[in-house]
N, C-alpha and C positions, 0 to 999 in steps of 0.2 A: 522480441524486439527490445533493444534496450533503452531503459530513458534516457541516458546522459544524451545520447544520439539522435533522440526523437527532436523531430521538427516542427514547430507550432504549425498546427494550421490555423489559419484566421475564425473559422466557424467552431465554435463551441457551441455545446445543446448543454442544456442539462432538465431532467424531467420534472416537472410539477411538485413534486413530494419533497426534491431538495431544495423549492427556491426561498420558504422560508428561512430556513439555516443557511442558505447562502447570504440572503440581503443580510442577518445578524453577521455575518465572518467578514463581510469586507466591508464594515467599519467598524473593526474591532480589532484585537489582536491575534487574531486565528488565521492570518495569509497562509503560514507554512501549513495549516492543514488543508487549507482551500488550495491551495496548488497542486498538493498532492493527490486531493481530490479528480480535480478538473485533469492533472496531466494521466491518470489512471483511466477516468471517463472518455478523456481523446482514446489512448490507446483502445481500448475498447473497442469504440466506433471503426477504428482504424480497421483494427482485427476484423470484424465484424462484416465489413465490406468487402472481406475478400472472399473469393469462393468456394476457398477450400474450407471455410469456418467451418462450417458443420462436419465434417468431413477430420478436421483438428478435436474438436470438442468429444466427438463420437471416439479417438482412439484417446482422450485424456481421460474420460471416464474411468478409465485402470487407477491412475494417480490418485495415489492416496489427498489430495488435496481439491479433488473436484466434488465437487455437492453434485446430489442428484438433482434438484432442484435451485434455480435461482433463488438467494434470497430476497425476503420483502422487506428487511433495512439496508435503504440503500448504503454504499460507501461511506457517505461522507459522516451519515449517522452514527455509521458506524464505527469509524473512525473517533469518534468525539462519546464516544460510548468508552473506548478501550482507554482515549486519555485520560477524560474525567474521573472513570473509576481505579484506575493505575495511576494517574496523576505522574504522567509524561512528559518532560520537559522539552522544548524545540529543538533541542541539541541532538535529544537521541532519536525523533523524528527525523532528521536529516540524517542520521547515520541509518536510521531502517530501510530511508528510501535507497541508499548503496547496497545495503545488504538485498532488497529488493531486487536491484539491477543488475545482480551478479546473479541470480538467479532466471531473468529473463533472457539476459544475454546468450544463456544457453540454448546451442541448439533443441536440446529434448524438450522443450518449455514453451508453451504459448499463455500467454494470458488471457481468459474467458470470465464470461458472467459469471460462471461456476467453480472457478478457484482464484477469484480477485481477491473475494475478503477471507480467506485461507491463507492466499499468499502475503495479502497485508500486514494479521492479527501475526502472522509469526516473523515477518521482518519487523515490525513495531518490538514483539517478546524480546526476540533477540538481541535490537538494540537495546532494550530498557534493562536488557540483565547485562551487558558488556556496560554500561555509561552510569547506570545508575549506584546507589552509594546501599542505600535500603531498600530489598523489594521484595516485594511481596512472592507466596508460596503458587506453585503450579494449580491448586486445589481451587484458591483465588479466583486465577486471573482464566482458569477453564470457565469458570462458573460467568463470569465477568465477558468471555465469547462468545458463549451461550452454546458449550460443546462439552462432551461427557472429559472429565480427566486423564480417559484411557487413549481417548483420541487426540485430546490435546498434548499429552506424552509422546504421539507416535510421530504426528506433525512437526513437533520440533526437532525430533530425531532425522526425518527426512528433511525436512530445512538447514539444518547445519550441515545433512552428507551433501544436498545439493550445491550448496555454498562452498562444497570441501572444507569444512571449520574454517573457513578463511575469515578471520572475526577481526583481524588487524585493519583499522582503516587511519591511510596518514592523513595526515593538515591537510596540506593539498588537493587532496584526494576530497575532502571533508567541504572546504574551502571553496571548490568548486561545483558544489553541488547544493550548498549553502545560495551560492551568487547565480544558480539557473533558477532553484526554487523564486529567488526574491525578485528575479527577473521575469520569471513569468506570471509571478503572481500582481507584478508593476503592468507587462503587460496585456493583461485582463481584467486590472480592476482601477488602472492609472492612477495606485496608490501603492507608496512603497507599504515592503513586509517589517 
């Protein structure tokens, strides 16, 4: 499912563990993470309700990108885990969610409990190695996902073939994914990003 394409629905959840860290991010400056938060969380639920889920999750277990297990940091944690200690700017947060999207869009691809923050931590890399000026070593930012460096090496090998090294993202393109984020993060928290 792709997000440029995805359609708010009016019900958002979000579970007990994130609501501290949410009441901090929407009055603060963290929308663009909290959107991307929340718009990953919809897709989920979305996912989740259809009937084939288990049935999708059971043949993704091949993918190199699915855990065995859900993790117990949620998203959003987790999320703000990868920026803090990477020190992320919003710019290339908005280009990981494209690079994100180019990945979902695919057919062979479903997004689950068990390769969200897989798919996150390496559309986040991505952008932060295409946008950024200084960054940090693979050795780093494995330790910093809390995954061994062999697997974080193989991850982003299958992240860029899935994306087809398509690492060019224009204005426009940029532009507009910039003005969905701040729109939906306006409307869910009726506060601009």
């Amino acid at each position: 499912m792709s997000l440029i394409n995805y359609e708010r629905n009016n019900s958002i959840t979000t579970q007990n563990s994130d609501k501290d860290v949410l009441n901090k991010s929407l009055g603060s400056d963290n929308s663009i993470e909290l959107s991307i938060h929340l718009l990953l969380k919809e897709i989920l639920k979305k996912n989740k309700s259809l009937p084939t889920y288990k049935i999708i999750v059971s043949k993704q277990r091949k993918q190199i990108f699915s855990l065995n297990k859900i993790p117990k940091i949620s998203i959003l944690e987790y999320l703000y885990r990868i920026i803090n200690y990477i020190e992320i700017e919003r710019t290339t947060l908005i280009s990981a969610l494209i690079y994100m999207n180019r990945v979902l869009s695919l057919d062979s691809f479903f997004l689950t409990e068990f390769n969200v923050h897989q798919i996150l931590l390496m559309s986040i890399i991505t952008s932060y190695k295409m946008n950024e000026d200084n960054v940090y070593g693979n050795d780093f930012m494995s330790e910093v996902a809390g995954i061994s460096l062999k697997n974080f090496n193989k991850l982003e090998i299958e992240f860029l073939d899935l994306i087809s090294y398509k690492l060019m993202i224009y204005e426009d393109e940029f532009l507009n994914y910039k003005e969905l984020l701040e729109n939906y993060c306006y409307s869910i928290s009726n506060q601009s990003c």
